[in-house]
C-alpha positions as CSV (number, residue, x, y, z in Angstrom):
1,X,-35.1,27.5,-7.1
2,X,-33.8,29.9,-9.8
3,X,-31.5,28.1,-12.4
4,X,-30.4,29.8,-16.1
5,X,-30.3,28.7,-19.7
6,X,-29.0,30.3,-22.5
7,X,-31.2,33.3,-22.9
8,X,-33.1,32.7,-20.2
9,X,-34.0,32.3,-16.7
10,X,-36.3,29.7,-15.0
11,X,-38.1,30.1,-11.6
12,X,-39.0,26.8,-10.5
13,X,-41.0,26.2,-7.4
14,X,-42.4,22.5,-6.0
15,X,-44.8,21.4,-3.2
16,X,-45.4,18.2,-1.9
17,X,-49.3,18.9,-2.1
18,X,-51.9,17.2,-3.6
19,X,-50.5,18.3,-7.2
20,X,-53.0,19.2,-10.5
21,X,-53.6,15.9,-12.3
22,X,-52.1,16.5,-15.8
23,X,-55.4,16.7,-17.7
24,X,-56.8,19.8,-15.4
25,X,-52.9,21.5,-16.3
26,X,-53.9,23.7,-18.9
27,X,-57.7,24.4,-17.7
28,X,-56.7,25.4,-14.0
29,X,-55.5,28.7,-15.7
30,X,-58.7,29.6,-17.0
31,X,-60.4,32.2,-15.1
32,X,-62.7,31.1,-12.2
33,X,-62.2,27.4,-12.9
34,X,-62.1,25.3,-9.7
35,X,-61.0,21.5,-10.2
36,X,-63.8,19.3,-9.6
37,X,-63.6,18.4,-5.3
38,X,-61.0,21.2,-4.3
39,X,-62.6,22.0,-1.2
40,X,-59.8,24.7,-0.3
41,X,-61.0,28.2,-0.4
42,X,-61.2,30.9,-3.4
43,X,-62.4,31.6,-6.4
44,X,-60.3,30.6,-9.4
45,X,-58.1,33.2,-10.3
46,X,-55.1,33.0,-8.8
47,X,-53.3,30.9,-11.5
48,X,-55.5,33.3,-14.2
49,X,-53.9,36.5,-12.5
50,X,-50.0,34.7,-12.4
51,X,-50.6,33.8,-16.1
52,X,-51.0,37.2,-17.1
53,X,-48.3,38.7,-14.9
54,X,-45.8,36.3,-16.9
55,X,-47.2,37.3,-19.9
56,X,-46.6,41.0,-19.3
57,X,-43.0,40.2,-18.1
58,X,-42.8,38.1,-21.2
59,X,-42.2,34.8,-19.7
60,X,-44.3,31.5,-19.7
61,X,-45.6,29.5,-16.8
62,X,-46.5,25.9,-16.8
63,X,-47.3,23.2,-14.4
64,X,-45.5,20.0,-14.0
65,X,-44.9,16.8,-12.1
66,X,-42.5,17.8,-8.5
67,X,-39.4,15.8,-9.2
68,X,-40.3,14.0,-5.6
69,X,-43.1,11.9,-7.2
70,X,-45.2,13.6,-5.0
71,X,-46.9,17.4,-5.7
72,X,-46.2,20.2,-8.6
73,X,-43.8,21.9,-9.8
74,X,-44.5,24.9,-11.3
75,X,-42.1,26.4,-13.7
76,X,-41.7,29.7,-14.8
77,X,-39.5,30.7,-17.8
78,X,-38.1,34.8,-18.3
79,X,-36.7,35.9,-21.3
80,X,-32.6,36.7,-20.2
């Protein structure tokens, strides 16, 4: 979903997946970091790569709770 703010504009996107408890949030976006029992495939870097691409765009990116109750939202916010 795309909504805007003053000055801004915010890409939000939300599964109803297993989510990112909110203590691995910050560290899941450290390069080659795999949360403890994710048996899916990879190597850690796609949240790493994402990170930096927002950066470069100058925009943040930050992981939430899906409004649902059940998954993650992940929010991304652009400078307008």
């Amino acid at each position: 979903r795309l909504e805007q703010a003053p000055g801004q504009a915010i890409l939000l996107i939300d599964d109803e997946g297993p989510g990112i408890a909110p203590a691995e949030r910050e560290r899941v976006f450290d390069r080659f970091y795999r949360v403890e029992g994710n048996a899916e495939p990879g190597s850690g870097l796609g949240l790493a790569i994402a990170r930096a691409i927002a950066a470069r765009h100058g925009a943040t990116i930050a992981l939430q709770d899906a409004p649902s109750g059940q998954g993650l939202r992940v929010k991304v916010v652009f400078p307008a």
